[in-house]
ZADO-1210 file (C-alpha; in nm, 4 decimals, padded with zeros to 6 digits):
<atoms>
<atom x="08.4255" y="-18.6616" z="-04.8264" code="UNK" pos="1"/>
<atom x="08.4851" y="-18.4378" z="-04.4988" code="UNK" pos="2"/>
<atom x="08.6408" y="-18.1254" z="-04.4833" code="UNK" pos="3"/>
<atom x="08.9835" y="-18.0907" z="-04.2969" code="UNK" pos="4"/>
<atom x="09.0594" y="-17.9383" z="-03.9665" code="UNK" pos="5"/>
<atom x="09.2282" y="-17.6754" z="-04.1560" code="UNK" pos="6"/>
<atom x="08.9077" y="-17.5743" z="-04.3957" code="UNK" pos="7"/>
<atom x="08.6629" y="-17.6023" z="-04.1046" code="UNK" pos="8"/>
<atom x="08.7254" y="-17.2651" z="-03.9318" code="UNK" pos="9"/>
<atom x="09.1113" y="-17.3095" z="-03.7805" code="UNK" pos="10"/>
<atom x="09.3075" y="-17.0448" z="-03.9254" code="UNK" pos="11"/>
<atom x="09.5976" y="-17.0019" z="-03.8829" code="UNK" pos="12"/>
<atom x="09.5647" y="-16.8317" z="-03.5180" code="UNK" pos="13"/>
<atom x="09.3700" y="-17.1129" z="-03.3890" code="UNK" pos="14"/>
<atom x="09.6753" y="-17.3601" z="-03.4972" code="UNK" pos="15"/>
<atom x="09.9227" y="-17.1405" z="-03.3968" code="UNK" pos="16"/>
<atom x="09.7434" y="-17.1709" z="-03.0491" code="UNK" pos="17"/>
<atom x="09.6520" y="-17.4684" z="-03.0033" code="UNK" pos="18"/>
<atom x="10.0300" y="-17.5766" z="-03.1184" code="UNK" pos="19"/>
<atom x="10.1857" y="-17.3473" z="-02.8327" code="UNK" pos="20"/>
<atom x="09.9684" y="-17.4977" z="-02.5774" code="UNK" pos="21"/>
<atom x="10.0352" y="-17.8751" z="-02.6902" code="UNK" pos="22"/>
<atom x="10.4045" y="-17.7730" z="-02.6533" code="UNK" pos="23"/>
<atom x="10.3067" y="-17.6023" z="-02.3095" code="UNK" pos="24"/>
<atom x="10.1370" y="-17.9220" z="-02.2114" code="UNK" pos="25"/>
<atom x="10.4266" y="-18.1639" z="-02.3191" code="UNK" pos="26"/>
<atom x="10.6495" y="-17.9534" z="-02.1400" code="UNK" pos="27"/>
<atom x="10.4819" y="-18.0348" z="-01.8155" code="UNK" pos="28"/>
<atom x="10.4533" y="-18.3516" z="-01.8677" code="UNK" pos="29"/>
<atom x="10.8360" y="-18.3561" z="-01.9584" code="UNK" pos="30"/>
<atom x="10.8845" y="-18.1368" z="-01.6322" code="UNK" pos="31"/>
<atom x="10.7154" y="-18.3924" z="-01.4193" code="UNK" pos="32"/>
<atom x="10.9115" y="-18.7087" z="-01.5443" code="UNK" pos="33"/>
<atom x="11.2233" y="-18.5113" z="-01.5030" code="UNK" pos="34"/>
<atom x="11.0943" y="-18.4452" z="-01.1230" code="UNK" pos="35"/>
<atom x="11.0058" y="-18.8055" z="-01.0944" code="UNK" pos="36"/>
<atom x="11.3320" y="-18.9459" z="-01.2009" code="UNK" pos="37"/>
<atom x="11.5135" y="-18.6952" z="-00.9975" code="UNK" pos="38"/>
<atom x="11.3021" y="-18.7775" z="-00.6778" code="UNK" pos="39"/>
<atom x="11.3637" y="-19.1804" z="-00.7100" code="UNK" pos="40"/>
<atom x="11.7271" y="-19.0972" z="-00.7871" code="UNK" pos="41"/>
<atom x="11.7582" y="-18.8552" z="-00.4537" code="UNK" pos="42"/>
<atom x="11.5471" y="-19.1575" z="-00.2213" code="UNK" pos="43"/>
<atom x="11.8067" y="-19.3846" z="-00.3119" code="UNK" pos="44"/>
<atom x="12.1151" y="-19.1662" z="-00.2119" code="UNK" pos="45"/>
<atom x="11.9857" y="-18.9784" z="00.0481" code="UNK" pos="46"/>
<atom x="12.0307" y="-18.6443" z="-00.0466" code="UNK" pos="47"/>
<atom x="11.7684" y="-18.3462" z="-00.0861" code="UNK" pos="48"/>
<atom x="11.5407" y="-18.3566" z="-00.3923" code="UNK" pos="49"/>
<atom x="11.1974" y="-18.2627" z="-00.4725" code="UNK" pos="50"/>
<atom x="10.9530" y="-18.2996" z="-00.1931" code="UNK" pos="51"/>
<atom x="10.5937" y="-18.5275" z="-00.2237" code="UNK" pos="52"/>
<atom x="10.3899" y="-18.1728" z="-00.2400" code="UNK" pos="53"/>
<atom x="10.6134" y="-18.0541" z="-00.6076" code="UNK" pos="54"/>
<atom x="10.5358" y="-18.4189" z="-00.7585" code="UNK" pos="55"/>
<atom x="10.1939" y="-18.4403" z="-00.6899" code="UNK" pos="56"/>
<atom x="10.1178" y="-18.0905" z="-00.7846" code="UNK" pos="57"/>
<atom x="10.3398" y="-18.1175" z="-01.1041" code="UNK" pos="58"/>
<atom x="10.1621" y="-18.4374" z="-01.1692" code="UNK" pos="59"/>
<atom x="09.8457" y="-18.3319" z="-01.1629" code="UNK" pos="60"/>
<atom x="09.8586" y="-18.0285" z="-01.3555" code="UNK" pos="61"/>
<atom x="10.0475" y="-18.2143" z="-01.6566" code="UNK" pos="62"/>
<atom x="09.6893" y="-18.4720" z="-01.6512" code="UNK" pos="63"/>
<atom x="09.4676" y="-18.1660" z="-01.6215" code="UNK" pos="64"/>
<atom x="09.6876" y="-17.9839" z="-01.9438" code="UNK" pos="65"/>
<atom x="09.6844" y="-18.3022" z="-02.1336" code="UNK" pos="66"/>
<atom x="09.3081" y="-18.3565" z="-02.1044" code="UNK" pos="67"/>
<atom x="09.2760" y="-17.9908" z="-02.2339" code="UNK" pos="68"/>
<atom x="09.4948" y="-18.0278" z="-02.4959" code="UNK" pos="69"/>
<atom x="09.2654" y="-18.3394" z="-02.5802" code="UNK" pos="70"/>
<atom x="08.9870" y="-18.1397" z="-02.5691" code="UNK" pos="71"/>
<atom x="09.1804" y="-17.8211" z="-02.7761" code="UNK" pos="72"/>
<atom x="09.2657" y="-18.0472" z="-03.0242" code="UNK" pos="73"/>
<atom x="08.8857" y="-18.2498" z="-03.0758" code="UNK" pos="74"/>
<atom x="08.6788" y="-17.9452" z="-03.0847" code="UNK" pos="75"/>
<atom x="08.6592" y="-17.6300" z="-03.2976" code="UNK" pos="76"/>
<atom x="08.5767" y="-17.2681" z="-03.2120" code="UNK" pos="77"/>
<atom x="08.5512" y="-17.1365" z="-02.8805" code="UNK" pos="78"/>
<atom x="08.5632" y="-17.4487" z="-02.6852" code="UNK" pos="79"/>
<atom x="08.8536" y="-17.5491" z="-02.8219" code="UNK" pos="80"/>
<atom x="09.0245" y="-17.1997" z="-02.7883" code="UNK" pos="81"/>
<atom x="08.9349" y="-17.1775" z="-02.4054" code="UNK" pos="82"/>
<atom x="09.0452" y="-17.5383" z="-02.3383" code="UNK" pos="83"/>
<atom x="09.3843" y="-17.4119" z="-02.5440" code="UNK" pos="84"/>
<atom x="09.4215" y="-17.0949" z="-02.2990" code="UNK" pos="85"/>
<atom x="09.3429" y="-17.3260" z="-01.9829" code="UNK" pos="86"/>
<atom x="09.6482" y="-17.5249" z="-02.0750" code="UNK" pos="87"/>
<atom x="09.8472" y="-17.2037" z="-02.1493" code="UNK" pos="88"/>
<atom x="09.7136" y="-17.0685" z="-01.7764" code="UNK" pos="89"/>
<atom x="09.8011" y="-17.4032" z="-01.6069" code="UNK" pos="90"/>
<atom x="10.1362" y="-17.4023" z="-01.7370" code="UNK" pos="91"/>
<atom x="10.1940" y="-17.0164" z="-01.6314" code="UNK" pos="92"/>
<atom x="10.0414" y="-17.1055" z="-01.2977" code="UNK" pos="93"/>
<atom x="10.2625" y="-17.4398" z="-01.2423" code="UNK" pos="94"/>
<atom x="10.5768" y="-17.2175" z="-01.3532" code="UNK" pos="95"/>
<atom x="10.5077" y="-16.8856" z="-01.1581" code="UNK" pos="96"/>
<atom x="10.4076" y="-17.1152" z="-00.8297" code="UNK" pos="97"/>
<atom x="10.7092" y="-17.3659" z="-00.8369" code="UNK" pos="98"/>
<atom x="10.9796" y="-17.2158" z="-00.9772" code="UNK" pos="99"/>
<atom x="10.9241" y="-16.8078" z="-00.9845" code="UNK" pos="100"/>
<atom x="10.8341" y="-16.8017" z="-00.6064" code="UNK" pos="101"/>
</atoms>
């Protein structure tokens, strides 16, 4: 019988981070749908709404922190804790360069 995730070397920090950055990563890809929805809805009437540059950029950094989150979640150790803190800096660096400036 195999060992669980939790008795295989995740304590309790690992989970803790690796649950923070697969909230962090369904955020953006909540952010970008949001965006999306809010960019059809704007074509349609005519009025200002988020340009072509904010959806692709929001789209493709919700992929990239999915597919780390993927990765996060599949491995143990340090490659899972790096691919964990890429999601974390991807959503810091989506947030600080869309909204904050």
């Amino acid at each position: 019988m195999r060992a669980s995730r939790a008795r295989r070397g995740r304590g309790l920090a690992g989970r803790g981070l690796r649950g923070t950055s697969g909230v962090m990563a369904a955020g953006l890809v909540g952010l970008f749908v949001v965006l999306l929805g809010g960019w059809v809805f704007t074509t349609r009437t005519g009025s200002a709404g988020p340009g072509t540059g904010m959806l692709v950029g929001h789209g493709l950094a919700a992929a990239a922190a999915v597919v780390a989150q993927v990765v996060a979640d599949r491995r143990d150790g340090r490659g899972g804790a790096l691919a964990a803190w890429l999601v974390l800096a991807i959503a810091v660096a989506v947030l600080a360069g869309y909204w904050l400036f």
